[in-house]
Steps between C-alpha positions, in 0.01 A plus 500: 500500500537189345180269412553274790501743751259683307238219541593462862385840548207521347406184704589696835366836388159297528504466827397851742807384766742618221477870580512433893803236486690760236445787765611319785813316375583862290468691879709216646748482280535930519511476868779242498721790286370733814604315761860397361570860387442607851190635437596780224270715429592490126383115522134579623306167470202649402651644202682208394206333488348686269820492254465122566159444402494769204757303386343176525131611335709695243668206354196267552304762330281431819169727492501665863160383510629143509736587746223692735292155494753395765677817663139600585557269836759739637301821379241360705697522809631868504189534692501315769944564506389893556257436740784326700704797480268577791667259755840638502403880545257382786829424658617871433203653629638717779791590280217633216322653740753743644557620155174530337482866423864501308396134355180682334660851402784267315243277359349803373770664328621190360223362337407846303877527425506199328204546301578861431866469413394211273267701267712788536805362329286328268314815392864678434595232316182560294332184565107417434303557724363090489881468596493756817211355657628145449835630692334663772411182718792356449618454873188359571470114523365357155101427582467807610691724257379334201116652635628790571658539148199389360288777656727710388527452176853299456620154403416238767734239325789752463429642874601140584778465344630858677401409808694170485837694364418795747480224772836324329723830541374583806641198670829537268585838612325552864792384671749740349236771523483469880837487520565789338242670726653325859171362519550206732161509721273162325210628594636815235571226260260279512190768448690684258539205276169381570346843323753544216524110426166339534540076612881450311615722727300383808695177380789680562421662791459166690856395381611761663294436865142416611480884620589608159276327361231533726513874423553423149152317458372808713589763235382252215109471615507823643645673137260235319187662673623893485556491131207299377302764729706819373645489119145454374441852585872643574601428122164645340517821740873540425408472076227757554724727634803456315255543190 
């Protein structure tokens, strides 16, 4: 960076708005690649993003701290955006209600498959076990799996980086996975995602059609509140007894 532009940043690194206008223009810029590459799933906005501002506090030598000051506005409203989730599904309620039972026995088995599959390949892999539990909520949306990690004895800062790549490849490579399957029901889709993918691939989900993603935000709470309530205890039981 040269000293010009070098004293130009340090003048706008001063101000908190840095962080949110970086964000904004970096998810604007990777949605604009989205949209003209017909949506490829290679070109996921979220992740480009990311590349885009890693790039940019990397040759700043911007401390993410500095950076937070500002991005802390749209952190702020991933609460009230989930809550909102809420008014699409309403709109799918008879739908959800004729499939409750299969909606909970899938919810079920994927949310202790994804834990359990997790700190299975990482234990044959021989990793620690700080690194296992920090895995295990990894399809879990990041508030929550950073506590749960945390209780368990992992890495809340790398849980969130997991759960954003976990959330990343799930939108990459859901739609060839359901078409590999024949999967073609969105109500299938969209609840699938929603466990295995956390909010990126809610994201997706509603790309895809408001049932989707409906469903998707469905299996996201629902997977949020079954394994903050479960691997606390599941994960200890299952080390007692493998010990």
């Amino acid at each position: 960076m040269t000293p010009v532009l070098g004293e130009i940043w340090v003048y706008l690194s001063a101000t908190p708005l840095l962080g949110l206008t970086l964000t904004l223009l970096a998810y604007q810029a990777a949605l604009w690649l989205y949209l003209r590459a017909n949506h490829h799933p290679l070109l996921n906005p979220v992740m480009l993003a990311v590349i885009m501002l890693v790039l940019v506090l990397s040759v700043t030598d911007t401390p993410y701290e500095t950076y937070f000051d500002g991005a802390q506005f749209v952190h702020f409203l991933l609460g009230p955006a989930t809550v909102a989730l809420a008014i699409p599904l309403h709109a799918q309620w008879g739908r959800l209600r004729s499939m409750l039972v299969p909606l909970l026995a899938t919810l079920a088995a994927g949310s202790l498959t994804a834990a359990l599959s997790a700190v299975g390949i990482a234990a044959l892999l021989g990793a620690s076990r700080e690194s296992m539990m920090s895995l295990a909520p990894k399809s879990v949306t990041t508030p929550i799996a950073m506590g749960v990690a945390e209780r368990l004895g992992g890495l809340p800062s790398l849980t969130a980086v997991l759960v954003i790549c976990t959330g990343i490849l799930g939108a990459i490579c859901a739609r060839y996975v359901y078409r590999a399957l024949r999967i073609d029901d969105h109500v299938v889709r969209g609840f699938a995602i929603g466990i295995a993918s956390h909010g990126i691939g809610t994201a997706r989900a509603f790309q895809v059609s408001e049932q989707a993603g409906a469903f998707a935000a469905l299996g996201m709470g629902l997977n949020g509140l079954l394994t903050a309530a479960s691997l606390p205890w599941v994960l200890p039981w299952l080390e007692r007894l493998m010990g």
